[in-house]
N, C-alpha and C positions, 0 to 999 in steps of 0.2 A: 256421113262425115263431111260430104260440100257443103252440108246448111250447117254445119257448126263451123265451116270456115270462113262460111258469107258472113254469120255472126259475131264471129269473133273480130274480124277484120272492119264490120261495121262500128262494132263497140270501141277497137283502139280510137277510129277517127275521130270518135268523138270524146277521147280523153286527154286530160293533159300531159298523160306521157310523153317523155321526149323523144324524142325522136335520136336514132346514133348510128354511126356509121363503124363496122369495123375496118380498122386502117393497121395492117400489117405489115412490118418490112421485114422480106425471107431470111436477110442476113444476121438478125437479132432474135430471129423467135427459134428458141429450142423445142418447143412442142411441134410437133408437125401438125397435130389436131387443131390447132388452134389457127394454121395456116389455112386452111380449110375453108376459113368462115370469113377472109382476107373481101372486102370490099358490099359483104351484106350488110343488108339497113335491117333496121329493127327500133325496139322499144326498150328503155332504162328500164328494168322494174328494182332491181335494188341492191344493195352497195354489201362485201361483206369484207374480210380480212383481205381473202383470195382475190380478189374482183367486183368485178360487176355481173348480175344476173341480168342477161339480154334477153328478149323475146324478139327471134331473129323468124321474120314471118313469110321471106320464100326460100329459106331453107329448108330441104326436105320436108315440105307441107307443113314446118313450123316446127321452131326447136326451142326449150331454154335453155341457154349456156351459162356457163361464167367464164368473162374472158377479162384478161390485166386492165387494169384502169385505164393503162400508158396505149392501150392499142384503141379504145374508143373515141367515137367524135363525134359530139355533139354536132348534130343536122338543124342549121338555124336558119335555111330556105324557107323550113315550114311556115316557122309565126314571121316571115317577112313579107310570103307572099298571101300569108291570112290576111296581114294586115296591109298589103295593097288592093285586097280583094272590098275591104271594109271601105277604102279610100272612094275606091270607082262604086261602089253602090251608092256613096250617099252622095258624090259626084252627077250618078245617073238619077238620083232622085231629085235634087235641086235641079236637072237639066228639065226634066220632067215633071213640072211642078205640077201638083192641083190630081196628077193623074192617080195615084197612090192614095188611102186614107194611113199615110202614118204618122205613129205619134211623135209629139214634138220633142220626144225626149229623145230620138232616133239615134245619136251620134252615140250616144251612152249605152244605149242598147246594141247597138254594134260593138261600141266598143270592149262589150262584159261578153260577146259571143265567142266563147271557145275552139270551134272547130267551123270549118265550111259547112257542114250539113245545118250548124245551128242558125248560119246567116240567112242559107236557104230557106230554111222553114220559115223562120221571122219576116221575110221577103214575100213570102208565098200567103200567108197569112193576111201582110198588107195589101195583097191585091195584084202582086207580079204573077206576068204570066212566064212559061217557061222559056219565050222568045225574048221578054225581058231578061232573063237571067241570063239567057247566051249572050246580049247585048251587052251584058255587065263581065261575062268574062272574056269578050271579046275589045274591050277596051280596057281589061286587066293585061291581056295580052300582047293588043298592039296597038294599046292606044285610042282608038279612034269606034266609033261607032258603027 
């Protein structure tokens, strides 16, 4: 059951599901079940009358629900810090000119990268070592090299 959760958890990361947050306030929610699930993150997967179908991934080793539209929130850290992540790669490649073989189409190819793992690969491919990559989220993080 671990390698079907390493799997699974690998495969959201690299989807464009959204990301959500449930945000519950006790004095409004008649369900108590649904109090429950107050402050988990999880995955949209689909819209119906009732709700939303969440794939809520540390709860109880992984649940689907449906929970009120009005209680979900969109998590929009994720494609912000994708996309600072996109910024300082090609930041550290310009810094680092000539070391890299990538191509000149780079920005665009970042840019069409879906998830972190796919920047990785495309990085790793170019010739990054894995000491480059901490460099790179090392000045995701604070900046500086």
């Amino acid at each position: 059951m671990k390698n079907f959760k390493k799997l699974l958890d690998s495969t959201l990361q690299q989807t464009e599901l959204k990301r959500v947050r449930v945000k519950t306030d006790p004095a409004n929610v008649k369900n108590g079940e649904i109090r429950k699930f107050n402050g988990y993150e999880g995955y949209f997967l689909a819209e119906n009358e009732k709700g939303a179908k969440v794939y809520l991934e540390n709860f109880e080793g992984g649940i689907i629900v449906t929970i009120p539209k009005n209680m979900i929130e969109l998590d929009t850290n994720t494609n912000q810090n994708l996309q600072i992540l996109k910024r300082a790669a090609i930041f550290y490649i310009l810094k680092n000119k000539g070391k890299f073989k990538c191509d000149e189409n780079l920005p665009i190819i970042l840019h069409n990268c879906q998830s972190i793992n796919d920047i990785e690969q495309y990085l790793y491919d170019s010739g990054f070592t894995k000491e480059d990559l901490l460099n790179i989220y090392k000045f995701t993080l604070y900046g500086q090299f």
